[in-house]
N, C-alpha and C positions, 0 to 999 in steps of 0.2 A: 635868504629869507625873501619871499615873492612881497612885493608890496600891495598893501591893501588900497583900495580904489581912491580913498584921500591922499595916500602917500603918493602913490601917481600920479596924479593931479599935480603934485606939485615939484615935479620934477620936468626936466627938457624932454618934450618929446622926439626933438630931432635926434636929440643923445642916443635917448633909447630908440628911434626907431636905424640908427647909425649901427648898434652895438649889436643889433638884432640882422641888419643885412652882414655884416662878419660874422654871427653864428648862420643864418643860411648860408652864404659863400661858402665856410667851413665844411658844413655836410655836403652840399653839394659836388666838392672839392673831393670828399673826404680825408683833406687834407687839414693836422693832424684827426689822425683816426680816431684819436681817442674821443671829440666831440663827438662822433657818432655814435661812438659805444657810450658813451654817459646819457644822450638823450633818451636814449633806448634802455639804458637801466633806469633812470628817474623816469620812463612812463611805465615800469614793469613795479618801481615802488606805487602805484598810485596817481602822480602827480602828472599833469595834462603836458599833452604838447607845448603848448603855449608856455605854462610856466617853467618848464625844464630847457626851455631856447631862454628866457629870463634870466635863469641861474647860473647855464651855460655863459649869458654874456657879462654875467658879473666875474665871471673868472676872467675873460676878455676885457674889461674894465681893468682890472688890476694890471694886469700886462702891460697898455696903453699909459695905464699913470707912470706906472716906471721909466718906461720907455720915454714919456719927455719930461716926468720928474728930475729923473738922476742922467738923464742919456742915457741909458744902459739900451746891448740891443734886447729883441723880443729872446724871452727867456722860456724854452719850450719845456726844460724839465719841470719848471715852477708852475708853468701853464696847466701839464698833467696831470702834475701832483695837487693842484687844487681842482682840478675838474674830477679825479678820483674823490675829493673833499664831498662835492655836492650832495647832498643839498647844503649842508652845511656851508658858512659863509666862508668867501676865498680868505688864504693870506697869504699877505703881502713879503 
């Protein structure tokens, strides 16, 4: 779910603007592939560049909780299978 302009507001912008340079890196990288190919199907559903790099870094949020929630390392099957989830929201 893209947040509306209050909900932004009230959130880190360093977070998001953090979560957001790991989805550029990502495509740039095009390392894993699959963020390229989901931004490019969520701008083919309708949804802007902008908010499908959003969506994308909420799946990247979920990773990163793991990873120094539980220790666990980064878990790519989980990562895919939620970024194939989009737009709909990650799980965990």
């Amino acid at each position: 779910m893209v947040l509306s302009e209050q909900q932004d507001q009230q959130h880190n912008p360093y977070l998001k603007g953090a979560l957001l340079e790991v989805v550029k890196n990502q495509l740039e990288a095009d390392e894993p592939s699959e963020v390229k190919e989901t931004l490019n199907r969520l701008i083919s559903q309708g949804i802007s560049e902008e908010d499908a790099k959003i969506y994308i870094a909420q799946a990247v949020c979920v990773e990163i909780y793991n990873v120094l929630k539980y220790r666990k390392p980064f878990d790519l099957k989980r990562y895919a299978k939620n970024l194939k989830r989009l737009p709909k929201e990650p799980q965990e």
